[in-house]
C-alpha beads as a LAMMPS data file, in Angstrom:
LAMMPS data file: protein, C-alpha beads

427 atoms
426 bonds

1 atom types
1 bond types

-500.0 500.0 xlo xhi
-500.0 500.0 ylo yhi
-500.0 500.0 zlo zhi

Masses

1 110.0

Atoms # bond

1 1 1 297.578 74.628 -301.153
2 1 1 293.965 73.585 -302.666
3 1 1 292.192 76.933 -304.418
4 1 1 289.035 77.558 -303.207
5 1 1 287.146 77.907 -306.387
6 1 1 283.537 76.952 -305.047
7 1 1 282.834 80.765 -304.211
8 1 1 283.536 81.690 -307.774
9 1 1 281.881 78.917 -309.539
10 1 1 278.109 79.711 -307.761
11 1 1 279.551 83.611 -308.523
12 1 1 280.099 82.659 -311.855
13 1 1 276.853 80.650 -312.624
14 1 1 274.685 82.397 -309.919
15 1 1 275.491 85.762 -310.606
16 1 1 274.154 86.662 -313.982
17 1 1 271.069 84.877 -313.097
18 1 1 270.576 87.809 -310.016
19 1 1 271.672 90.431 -312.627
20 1 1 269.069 89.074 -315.110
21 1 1 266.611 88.780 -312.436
22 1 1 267.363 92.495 -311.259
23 1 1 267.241 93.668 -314.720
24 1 1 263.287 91.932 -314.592
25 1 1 263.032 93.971 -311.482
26 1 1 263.802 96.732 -312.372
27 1 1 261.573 97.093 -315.655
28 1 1 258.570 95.904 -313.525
29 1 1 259.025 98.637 -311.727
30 1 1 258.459 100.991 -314.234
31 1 1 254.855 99.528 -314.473
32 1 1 254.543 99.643 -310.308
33 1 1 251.455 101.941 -309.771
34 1 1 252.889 105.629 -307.715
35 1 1 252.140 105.108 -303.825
36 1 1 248.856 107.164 -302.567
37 1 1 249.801 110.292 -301.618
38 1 1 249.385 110.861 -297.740
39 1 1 247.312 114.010 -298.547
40 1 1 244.750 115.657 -300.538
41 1 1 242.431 118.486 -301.215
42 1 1 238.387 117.934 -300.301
43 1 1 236.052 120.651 -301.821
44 1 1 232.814 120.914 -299.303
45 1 1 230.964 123.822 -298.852
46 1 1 229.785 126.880 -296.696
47 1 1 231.296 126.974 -293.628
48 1 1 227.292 126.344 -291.894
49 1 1 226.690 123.795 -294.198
50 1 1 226.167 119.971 -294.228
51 1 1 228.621 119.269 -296.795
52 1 1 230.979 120.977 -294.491
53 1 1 230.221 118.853 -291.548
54 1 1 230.478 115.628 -293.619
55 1 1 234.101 117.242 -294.718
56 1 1 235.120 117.005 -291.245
57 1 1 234.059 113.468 -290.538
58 1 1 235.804 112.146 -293.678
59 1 1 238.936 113.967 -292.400
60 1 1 238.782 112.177 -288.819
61 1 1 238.189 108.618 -290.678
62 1 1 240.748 109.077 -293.337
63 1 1 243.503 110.472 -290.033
64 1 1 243.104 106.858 -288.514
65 1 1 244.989 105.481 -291.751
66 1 1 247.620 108.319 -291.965
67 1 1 246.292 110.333 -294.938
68 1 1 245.470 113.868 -294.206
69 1 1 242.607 115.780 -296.031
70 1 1 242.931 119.488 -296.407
71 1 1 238.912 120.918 -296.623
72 1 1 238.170 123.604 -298.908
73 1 1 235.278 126.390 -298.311
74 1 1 233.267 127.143 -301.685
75 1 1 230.143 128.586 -302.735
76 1 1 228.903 125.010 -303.612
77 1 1 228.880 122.842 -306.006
78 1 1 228.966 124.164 -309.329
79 1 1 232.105 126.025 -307.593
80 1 1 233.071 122.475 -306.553
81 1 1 232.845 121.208 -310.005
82 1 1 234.704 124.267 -311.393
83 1 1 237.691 123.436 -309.083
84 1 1 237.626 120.047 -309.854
85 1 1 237.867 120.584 -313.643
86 1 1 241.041 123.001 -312.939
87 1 1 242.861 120.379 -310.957
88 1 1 242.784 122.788 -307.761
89 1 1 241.337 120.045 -305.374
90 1 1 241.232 116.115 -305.697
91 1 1 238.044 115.679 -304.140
92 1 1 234.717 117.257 -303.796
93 1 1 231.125 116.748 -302.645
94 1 1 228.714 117.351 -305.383
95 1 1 224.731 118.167 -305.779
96 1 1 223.213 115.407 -307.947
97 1 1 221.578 117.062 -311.359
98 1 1 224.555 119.736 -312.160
99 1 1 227.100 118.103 -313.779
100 1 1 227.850 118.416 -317.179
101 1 1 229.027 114.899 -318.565
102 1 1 230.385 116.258 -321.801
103 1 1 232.220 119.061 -320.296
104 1 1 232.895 117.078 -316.999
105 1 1 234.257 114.227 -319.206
106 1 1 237.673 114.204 -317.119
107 1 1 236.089 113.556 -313.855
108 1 1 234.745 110.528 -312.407
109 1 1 231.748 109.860 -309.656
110 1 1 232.874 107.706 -306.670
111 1 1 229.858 107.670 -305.034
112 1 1 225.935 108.911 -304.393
113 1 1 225.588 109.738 -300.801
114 1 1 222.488 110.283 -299.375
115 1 1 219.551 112.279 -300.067
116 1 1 219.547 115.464 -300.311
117 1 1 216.101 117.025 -300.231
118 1 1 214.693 120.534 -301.861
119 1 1 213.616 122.401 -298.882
120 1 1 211.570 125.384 -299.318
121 1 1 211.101 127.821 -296.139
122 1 1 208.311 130.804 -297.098
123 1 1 206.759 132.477 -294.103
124 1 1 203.850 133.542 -296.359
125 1 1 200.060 132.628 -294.919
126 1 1 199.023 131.547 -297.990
127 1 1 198.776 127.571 -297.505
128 1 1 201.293 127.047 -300.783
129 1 1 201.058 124.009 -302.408
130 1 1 203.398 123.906 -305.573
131 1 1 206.331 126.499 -306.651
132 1 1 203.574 128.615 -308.723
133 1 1 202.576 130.258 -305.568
134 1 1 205.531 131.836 -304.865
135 1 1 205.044 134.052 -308.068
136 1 1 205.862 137.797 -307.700
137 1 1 207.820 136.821 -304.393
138 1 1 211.349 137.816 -303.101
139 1 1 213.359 134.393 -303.221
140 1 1 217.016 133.494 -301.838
141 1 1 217.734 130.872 -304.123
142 1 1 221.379 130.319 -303.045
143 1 1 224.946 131.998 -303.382
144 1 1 226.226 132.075 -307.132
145 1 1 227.678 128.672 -307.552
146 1 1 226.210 126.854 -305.141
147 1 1 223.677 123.730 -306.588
148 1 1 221.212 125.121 -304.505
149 1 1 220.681 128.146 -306.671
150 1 1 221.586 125.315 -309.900
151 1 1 218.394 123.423 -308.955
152 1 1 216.283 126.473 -308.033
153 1 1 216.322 127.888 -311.201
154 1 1 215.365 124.586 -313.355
155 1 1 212.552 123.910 -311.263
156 1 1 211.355 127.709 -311.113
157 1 1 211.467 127.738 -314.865
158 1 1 209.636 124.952 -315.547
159 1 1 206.762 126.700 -313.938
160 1 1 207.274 129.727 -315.602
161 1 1 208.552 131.693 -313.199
162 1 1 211.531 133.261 -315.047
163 1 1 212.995 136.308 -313.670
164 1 1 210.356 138.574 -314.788
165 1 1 207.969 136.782 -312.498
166 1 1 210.091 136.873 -308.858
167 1 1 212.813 138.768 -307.450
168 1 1 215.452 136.679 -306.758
169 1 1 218.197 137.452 -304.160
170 1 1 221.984 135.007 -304.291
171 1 1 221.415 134.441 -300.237
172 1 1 222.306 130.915 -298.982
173 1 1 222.710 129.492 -295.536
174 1 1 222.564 131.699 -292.136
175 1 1 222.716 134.565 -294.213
176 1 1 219.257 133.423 -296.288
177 1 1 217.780 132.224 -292.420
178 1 1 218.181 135.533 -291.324
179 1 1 217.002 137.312 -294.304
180 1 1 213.802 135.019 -294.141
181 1 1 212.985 135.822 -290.209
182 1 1 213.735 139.432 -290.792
183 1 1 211.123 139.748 -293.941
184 1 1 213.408 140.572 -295.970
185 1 1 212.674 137.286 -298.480
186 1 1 209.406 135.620 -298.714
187 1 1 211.296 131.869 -298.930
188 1 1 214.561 130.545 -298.842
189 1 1 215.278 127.644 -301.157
190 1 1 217.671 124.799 -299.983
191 1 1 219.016 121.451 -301.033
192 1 1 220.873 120.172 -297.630
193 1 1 221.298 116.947 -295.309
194 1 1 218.183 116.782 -292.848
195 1 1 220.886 117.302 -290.609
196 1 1 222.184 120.541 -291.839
197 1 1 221.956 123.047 -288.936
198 1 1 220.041 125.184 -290.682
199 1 1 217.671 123.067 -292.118
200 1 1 216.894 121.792 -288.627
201 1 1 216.257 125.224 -287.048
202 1 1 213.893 126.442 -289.761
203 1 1 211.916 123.219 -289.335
204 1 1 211.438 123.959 -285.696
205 1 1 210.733 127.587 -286.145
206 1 1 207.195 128.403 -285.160
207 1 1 206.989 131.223 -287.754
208 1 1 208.228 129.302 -291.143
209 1 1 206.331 126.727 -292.903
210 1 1 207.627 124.142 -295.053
211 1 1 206.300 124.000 -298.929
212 1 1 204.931 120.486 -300.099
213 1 1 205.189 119.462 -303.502
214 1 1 202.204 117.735 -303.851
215 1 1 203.386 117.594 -307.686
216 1 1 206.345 115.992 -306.884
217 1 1 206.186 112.446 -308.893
218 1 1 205.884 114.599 -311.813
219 1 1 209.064 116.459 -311.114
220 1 1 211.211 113.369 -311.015
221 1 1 209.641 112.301 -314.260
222 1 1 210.843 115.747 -315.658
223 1 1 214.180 115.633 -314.105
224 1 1 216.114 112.240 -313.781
225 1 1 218.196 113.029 -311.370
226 1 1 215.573 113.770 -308.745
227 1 1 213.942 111.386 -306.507
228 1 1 210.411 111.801 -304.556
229 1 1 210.956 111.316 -300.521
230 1 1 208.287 111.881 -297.911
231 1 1 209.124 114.132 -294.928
232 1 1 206.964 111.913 -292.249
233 1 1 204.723 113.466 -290.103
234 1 1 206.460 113.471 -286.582
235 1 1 210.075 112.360 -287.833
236 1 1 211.804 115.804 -286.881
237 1 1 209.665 115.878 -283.570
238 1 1 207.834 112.870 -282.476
239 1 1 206.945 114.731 -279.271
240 1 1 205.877 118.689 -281.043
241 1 1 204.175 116.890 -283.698
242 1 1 206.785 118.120 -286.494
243 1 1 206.081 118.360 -289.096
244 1 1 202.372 117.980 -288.503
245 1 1 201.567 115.745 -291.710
246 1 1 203.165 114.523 -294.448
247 1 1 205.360 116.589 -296.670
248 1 1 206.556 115.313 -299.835
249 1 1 209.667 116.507 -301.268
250 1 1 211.846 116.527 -304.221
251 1 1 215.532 115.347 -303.318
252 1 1 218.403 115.012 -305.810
253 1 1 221.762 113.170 -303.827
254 1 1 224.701 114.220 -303.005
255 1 1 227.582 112.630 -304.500
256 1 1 231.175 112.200 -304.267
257 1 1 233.194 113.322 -307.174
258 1 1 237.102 112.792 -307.753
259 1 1 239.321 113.865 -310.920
260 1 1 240.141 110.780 -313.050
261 1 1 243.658 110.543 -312.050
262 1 1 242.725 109.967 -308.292
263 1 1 244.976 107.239 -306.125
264 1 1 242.430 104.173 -306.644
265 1 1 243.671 103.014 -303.401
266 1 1 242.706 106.544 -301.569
267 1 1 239.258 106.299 -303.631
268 1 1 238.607 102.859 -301.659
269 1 1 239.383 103.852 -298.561
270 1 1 237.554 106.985 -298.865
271 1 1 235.264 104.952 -299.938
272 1 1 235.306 103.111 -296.373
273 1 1 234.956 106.062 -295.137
274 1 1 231.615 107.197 -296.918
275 1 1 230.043 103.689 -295.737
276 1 1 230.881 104.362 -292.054
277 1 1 229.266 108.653 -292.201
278 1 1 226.644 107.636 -294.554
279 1 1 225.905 104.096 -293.616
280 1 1 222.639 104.865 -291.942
281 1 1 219.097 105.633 -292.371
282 1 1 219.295 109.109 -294.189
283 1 1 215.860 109.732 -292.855
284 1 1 214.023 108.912 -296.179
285 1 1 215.845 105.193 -296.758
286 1 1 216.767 102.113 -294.971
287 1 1 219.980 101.825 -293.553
288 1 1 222.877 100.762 -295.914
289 1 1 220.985 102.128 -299.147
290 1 1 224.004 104.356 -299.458
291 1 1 226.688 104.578 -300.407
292 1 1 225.486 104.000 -303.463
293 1 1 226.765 103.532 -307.281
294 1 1 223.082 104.725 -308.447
295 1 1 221.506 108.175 -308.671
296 1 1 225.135 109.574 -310.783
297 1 1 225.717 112.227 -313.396
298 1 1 229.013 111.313 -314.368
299 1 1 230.780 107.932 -315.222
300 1 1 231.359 105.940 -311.879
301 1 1 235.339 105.435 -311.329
302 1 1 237.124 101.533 -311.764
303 1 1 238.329 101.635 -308.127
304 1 1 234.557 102.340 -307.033
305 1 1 233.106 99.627 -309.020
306 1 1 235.194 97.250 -307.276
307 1 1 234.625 98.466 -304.106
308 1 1 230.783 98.105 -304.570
309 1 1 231.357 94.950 -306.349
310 1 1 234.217 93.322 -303.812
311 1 1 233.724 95.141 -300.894
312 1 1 237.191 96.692 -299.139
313 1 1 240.151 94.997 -301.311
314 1 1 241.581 92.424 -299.204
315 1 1 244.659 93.295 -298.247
316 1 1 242.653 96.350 -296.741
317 1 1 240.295 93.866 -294.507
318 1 1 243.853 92.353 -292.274
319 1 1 246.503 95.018 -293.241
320 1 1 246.960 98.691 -292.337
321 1 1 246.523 100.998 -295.128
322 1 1 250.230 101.409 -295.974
323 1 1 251.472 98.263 -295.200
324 1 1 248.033 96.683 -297.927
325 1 1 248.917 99.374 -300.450
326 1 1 252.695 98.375 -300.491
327 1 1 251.748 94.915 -301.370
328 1 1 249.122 95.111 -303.405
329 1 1 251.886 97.774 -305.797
330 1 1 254.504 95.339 -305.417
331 1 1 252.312 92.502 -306.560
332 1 1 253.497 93.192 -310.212
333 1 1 257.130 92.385 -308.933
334 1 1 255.441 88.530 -308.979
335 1 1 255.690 88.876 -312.913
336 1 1 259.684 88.646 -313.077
337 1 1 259.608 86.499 -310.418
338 1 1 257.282 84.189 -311.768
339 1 1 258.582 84.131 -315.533
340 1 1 262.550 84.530 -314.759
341 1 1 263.195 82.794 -311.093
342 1 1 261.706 79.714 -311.384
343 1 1 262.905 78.509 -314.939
344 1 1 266.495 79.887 -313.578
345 1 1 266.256 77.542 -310.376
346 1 1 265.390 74.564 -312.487
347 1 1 268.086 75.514 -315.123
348 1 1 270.850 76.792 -312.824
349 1 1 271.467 73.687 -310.137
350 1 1 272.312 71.058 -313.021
351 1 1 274.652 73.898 -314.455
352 1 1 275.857 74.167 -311.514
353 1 1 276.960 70.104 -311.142
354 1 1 278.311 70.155 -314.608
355 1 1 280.494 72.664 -313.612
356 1 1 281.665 71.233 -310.921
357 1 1 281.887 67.767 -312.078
358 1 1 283.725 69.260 -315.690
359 1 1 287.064 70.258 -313.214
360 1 1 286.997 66.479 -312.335
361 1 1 286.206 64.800 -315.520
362 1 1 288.347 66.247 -317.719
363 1 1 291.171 64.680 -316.100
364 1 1 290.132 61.848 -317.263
365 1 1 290.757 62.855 -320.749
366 1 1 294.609 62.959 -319.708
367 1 1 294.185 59.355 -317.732
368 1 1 292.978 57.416 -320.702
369 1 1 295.487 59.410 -323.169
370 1 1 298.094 57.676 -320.499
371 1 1 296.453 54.570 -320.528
372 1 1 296.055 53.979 -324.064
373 1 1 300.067 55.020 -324.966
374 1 1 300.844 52.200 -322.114
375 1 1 298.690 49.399 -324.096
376 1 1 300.528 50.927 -327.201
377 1 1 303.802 49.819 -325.967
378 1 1 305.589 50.148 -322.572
379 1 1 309.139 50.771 -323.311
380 1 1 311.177 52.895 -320.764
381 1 1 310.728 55.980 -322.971
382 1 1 306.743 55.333 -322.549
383 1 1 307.409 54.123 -318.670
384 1 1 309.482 57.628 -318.559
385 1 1 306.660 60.175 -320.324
386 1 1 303.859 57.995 -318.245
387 1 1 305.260 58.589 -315.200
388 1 1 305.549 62.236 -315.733
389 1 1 302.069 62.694 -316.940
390 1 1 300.766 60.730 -314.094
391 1 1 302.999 62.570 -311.612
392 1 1 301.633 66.116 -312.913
393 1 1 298.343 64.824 -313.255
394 1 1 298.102 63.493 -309.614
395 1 1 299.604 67.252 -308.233
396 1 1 296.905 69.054 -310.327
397 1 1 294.015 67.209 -309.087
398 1 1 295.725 67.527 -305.436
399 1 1 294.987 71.089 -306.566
400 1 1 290.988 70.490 -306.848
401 1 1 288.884 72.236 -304.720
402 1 1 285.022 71.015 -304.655
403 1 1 281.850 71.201 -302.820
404 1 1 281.670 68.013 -299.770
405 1 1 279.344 66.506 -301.883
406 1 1 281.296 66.098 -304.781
407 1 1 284.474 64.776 -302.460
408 1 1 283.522 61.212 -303.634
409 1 1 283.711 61.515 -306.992
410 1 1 287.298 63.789 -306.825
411 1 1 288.588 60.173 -304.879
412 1 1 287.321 57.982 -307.161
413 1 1 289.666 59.652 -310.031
414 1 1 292.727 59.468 -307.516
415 1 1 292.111 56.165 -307.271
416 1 1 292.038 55.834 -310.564
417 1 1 295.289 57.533 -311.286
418 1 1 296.706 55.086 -308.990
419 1 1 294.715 51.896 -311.149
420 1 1 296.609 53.442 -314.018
421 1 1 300.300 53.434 -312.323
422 1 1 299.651 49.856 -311.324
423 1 1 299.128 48.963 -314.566
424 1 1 302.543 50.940 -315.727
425 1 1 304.437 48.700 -313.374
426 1 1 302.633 45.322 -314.532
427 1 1 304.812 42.494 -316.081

Bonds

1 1 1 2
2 1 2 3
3 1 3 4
4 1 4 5
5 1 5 6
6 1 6 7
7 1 7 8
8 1 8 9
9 1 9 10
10 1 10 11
11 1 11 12
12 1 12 13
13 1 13 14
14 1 14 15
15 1 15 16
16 1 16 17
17 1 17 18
18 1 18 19
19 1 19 20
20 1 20 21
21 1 21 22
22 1 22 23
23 1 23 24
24 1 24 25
25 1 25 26
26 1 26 27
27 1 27 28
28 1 28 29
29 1 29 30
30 1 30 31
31 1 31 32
32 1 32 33
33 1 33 34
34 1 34 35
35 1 35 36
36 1 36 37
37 1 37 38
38 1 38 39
39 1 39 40
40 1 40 41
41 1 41 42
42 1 42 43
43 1 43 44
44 1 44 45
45 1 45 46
46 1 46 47
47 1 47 48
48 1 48 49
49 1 49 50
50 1 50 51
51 1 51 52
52 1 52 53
53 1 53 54
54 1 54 55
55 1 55 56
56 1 56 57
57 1 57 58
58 1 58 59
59 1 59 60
60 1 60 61
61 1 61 62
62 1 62 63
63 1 63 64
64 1 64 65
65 1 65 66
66 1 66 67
67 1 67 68
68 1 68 69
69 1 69 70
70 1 70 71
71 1 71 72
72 1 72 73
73 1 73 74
74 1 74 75
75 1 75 76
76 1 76 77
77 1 77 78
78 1 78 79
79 1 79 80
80 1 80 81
81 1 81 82
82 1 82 83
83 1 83 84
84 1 84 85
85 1 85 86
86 1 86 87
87 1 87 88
88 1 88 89
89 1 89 90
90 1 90 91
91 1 91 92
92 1 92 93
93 1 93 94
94 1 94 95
95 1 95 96
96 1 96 97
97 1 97 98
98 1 98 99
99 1 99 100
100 1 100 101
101 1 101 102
102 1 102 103
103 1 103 104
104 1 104 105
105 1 105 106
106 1 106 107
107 1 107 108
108 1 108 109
109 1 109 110
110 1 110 111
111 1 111 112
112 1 112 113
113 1 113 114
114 1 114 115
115 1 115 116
116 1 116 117
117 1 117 118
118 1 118 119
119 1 119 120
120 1 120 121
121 1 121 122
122 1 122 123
123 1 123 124
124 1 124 125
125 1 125 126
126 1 126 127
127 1 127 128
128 1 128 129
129 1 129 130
130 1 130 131
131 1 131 132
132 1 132 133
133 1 133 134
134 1 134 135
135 1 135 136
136 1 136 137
137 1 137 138
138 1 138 139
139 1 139 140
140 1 140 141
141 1 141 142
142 1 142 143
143 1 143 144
144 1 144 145
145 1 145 146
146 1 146 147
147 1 147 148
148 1 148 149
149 1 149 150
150 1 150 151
151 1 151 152
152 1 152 153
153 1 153 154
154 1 154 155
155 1 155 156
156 1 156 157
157 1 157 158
158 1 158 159
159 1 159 160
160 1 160 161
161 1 161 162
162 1 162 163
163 1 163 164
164 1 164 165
165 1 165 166
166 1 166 167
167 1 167 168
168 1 168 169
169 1 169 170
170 1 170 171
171 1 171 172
172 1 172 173
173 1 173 174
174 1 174 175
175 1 175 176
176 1 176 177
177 1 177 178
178 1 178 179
179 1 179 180
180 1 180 181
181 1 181 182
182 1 182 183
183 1 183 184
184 1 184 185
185 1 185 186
186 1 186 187
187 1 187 188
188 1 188 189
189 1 189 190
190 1 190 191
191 1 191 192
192 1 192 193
193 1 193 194
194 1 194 195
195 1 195 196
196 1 196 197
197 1 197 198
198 1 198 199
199 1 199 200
200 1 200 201
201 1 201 202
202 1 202 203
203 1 203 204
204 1 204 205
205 1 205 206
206 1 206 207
207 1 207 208
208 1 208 209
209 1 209 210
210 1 210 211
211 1 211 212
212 1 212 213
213 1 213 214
214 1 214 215
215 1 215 216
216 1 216 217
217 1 217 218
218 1 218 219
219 1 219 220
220 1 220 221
221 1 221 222
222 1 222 223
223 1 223 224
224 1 224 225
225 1 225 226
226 1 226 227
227 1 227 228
228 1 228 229
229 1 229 230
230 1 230 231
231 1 231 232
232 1 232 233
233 1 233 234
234 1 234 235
235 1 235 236
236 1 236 237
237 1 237 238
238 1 238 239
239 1 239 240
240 1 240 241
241 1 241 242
242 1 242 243
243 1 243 244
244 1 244 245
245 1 245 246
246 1 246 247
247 1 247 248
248 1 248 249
249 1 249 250
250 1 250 251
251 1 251 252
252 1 252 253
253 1 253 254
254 1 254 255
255 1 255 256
256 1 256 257
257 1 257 258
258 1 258 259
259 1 259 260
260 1 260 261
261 1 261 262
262 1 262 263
263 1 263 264
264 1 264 265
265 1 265 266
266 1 266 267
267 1 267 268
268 1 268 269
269 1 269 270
270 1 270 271
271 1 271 272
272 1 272 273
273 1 273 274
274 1 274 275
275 1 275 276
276 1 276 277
277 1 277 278
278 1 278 279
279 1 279 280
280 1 280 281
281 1 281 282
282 1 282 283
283 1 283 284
284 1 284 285
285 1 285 286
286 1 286 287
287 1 287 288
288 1 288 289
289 1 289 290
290 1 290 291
291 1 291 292
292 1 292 293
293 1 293 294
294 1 294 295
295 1 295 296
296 1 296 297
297 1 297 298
298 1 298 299
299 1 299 300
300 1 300 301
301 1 301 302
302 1 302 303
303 1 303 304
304 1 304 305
305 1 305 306
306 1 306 307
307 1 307 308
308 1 308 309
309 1 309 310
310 1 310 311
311 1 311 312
312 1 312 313
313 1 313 314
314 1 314 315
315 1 315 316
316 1 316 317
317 1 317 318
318 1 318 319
319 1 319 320
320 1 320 321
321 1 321 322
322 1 322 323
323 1 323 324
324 1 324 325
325 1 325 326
326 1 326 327
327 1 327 328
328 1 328 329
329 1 329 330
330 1 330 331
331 1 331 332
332 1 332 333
333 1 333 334
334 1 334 335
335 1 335 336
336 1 336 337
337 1 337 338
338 1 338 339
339 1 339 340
340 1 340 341
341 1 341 342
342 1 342 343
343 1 343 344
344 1 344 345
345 1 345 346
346 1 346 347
347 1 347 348
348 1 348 349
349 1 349 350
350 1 350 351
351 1 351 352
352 1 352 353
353 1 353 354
354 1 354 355
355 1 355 356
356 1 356 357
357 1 357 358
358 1 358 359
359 1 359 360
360 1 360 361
361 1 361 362
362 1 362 363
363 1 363 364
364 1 364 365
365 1 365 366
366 1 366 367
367 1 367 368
368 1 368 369
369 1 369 370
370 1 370 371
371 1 371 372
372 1 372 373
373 1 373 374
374 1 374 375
375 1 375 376
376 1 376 377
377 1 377 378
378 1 378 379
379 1 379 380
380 1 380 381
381 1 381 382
382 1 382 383
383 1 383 384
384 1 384 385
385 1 385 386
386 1 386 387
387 1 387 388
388 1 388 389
389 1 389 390
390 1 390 391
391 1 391 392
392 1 392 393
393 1 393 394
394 1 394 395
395 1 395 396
396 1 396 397
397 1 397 398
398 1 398 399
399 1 399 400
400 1 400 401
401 1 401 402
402 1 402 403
403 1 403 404
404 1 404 405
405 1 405 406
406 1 406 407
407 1 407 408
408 1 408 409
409 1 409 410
410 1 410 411
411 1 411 412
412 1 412 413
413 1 413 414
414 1 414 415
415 1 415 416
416 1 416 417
417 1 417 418
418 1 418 419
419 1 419 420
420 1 420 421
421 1 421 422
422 1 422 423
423 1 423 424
424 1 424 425
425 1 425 426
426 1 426 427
C-alpha cells in the first residue's frame, strides 16, 4: 500500500515557513500601537457655563462612534490645567493666555476653538470707556482657578489697578449675575462663548451696560494671545437694537488641550467632533475659521497636525471608527508580511518540486549502478544480483506516493526500470 507522504512533505517545507512567519508576527506586534480606549475624562467647567455646554455636545458626537466621555465640573481653567498636569482627566477645554509652556511641557494643544471674548458687565452710570474707570470699584473677577479671574488680573494690572486700587470679590457665573443685579458688585468680568447663558442674559438686561475697550488694539499688542473682535451693533438683537453701537472687545480663544500620551486616533476624531460644534460663524469670524491650529499656548499635538493638514485619516472617511482604527494598527503587520512572505513564496514552491522530484530521482542512482554492472559483464551471477536489484527497486518505487502532477515523471522511471530489464535479457 502506497504512503501518502504529500501531507508531510508541504508540512515539512511549509511549516517552518508559517512558524517563521508567526515569529515576524508576533514581534510586529510588539510595535502595534494600544487600541483607543472606549472612554475618557473631559475637564469643562461650571455647571452654567459655555464650556460646559460644549462638554455635552462633544459627548453626543463622540457616543455615535462608541467612545464615551465622562465630563468633569471645575472652577475653570487654570483648575483644568492643574488636572491635566496630574493625569486626573485626558481632556480639557482651556482659556487661551494661561498656560505655562515650560511647566505645561507634558501637555499638548489639539486645537483653538473659537473666540472667546472679555466681557465686562458694570451697572455704573458713568459712560466707562477703558478698565481705569472701574478704579475703587467692587469687581467679581471669577472663582479661584477659573481663566476668567487669570485674565482679569493681567489686564487690571497693567492699568494699575492692583489690589490696593479695587475690591475684588472670587464670584463667577450665576452667582457673579446675581451679585451684579443685587448691587452687591459694581461689574462682573467674564471670558465666555457669546452663547454662554449668562452672557446672553446680561446683554439683554435693561439695567447692565457692556464696557468697550476702545483701547483694545493696544491690548493685543501687549498680550499675544489676545485678539481684537467687534461686538456689532444689532448682532445680539437685530430687532431691540442690541447692542446699540459698536463694542469692541478683547477675546483670547478657547482651546482644546490633551496630555501627551492621548490615543492619536481619539484626538482625530475628537477632532471631528470640534469641526462639527465649532464649525460655524462664532459671531466675530467666518464660518470654518475654527477649528483652528493658530491662536495656541502650548505645542500643537502630531495627530492634530495631520488632521489639519490631511483632513479625517482615511480609513475614518469609509470605515466606522473601530473597524478604521483596527486597520490602520494592524497596518504594521504589512512589515513581516512584506519582508518574510513574499521571498518565502518565491523560495518555497521550487523547494517544494525538488523535494518531490528527489524521491523519484534518486532511483535513478540505483538504475544506472544496474545498468553499468550489466555493460560490465552479464554472467548469471550479474543476471542473478540484477534481477534482484531491479526487482526491489521496482517494489520501492511501487511504494512512491506523489502529487498528480508529478505522476508523469514517477512512470517515466518505471518505464525505465523496465528499458533496463530488457536490456538484461538481450543476446
Amino acid at each position: 500500500m502506497a504512503v501518502d507522504r504529500t501531507g508531510r512533505e508541504r508540512l515539512g517545507i511549509y511549516g517552518p515557513a508559517l512558524l517563521v512567519m508567526l515569529l515576524g508576527f508576533v514581534v510586529a506586534y510588539q510595535f502595534v500601537e494600544p487600541a483607543p480606549p472606549r472612554t475618557f475624562t473631559l475637564a469643562t467647567g461650571g455647571i452654567d457655563g459655555a464650556y460646559h455646554l460644549f462638554g455635552q455636545r462633544y459627548r453626543a458626537a463622540m457616543a455615535r462612534h462608541g467612545i464615551t466621555v465622562e465630563l468633569r465640573n471645575t472652577a475653570g481653567s487654570v483648575e483644568n490645567l492643574s488636572l491635566l498636569n496630574h493625569g486626573a482627566v485626558d481632556v480639557a477645554l482651556v482659556q487661551g493666555g494661561i498656560a505655562d509652556a515650560g511647566r505645561d511641557a507634558a501637555l499638548e494643544a489639539l486645537a483653538s476653538l473659537y473666540h472667546e471674548p472679555l466681557w465686562v458687565f458694570h451697572r455704573l452710570q458713568d459712560d466707562l470707556a477703558d478698565l481705569r474707570g472701574l478704579r475703587g470699584r467692587r469687581l467679581a473677577i471669577g472663582a479661584s482657578g477659573s481663566g476668567t479671574r487669570a485674565v482679569a488680573l493681567q489686564l487690571l494690572e497693567r492699568n494699575g489697578l492692583d489690589a490696593q486700587a479695587i475690591e475684588r470679590r472670587e464670584l463667577a457665573g450665576k452667582a457673579a449675575m446675581e451679585a451684579l443685579k443685587r448691587g452687591e458688585v459694581d461689574a462682573a468680568f467674564y471670558v465666555a462663548s457669546p452663547s454662554s447663558p449668562v452672557v446672553a442674559a446680561l446683554l439683554r438686561d435693561p439695567d447692565i451696560r457692556l464696557l468697550g475697550l476702545d483701547r483694545a488694539e493696544a491690548y493685543t499688542r501687549q498680550f499675544d494671545f489676545l485678539s481684537r473682535v467687534v461686538l456689532a451693533a444689532g448682532q445680539v438683537d437685530l430687532a431691540a437694537g442690541l447692542p446699540p453701537r459698536d463694542v469692541p472687545l478683547v477675546a483670547p480663544t478657547a482651546n482644546l488641550v490633551a496630555g501627551a500620551d492621548f490615543h492619536p486616533a481619539l484626538a482625530s476624531l475628537l477632532l471631528q467632533a470640534a469641526t462639527e460644534v465649532h464649525g460655524g460663524s462664532d459671531g466675530f469670524v467666518a464660518p470654518g475659521t475654527f477649528p483652528s491650529p493658530h491662536h495656541l499656548d502650548l505645542p500643537l499635538n502630531d495627530a492634530a497636525q495631520r488632521y489639519f493638514a490631511n483632513g479625517p485619516p482615511f480609513l475614518q472617511r469609509y470605515l466606522p471608527f473601530w473597524a478604521a482604527t483596527l486597520v490602520d494598527r494592524m497596518a504594521v503587520m504589512l512589515v513581516p508580511l512584506l519582508t518574510l512572505l513574499l521571498p518565502l513564496f518565491k523560495i518555497l514552491p521550487p523547494t517544494y518540486r525538488w523535494r518531490v522530484r528527489s524521491r523519484i530521482y534518486r532511483w535513478y542512482r540505483d538504475l544506472r549502478t544496474v545498468e553499468q554492472r550489466i555493460f560490465d559483464g552479464a554472467d548469471d551471477e550479474i543476471v542473478a544480483w540484477a534481477n534482484g536489484e531491479l526487482d526491489r527497486i521496482e517494489r520501492e518505487v511501487a511504494q512512491i506516493n506523489v502529487p498528480l502532477s508529478y505522476a508523469d515523471q514517477l512512470f517515466n522511471l518505471r518505464l525505465h526500470i523496465r528499458f533496463v530489464r530488457r536490456e538484461l535479457h538481450m543476446p
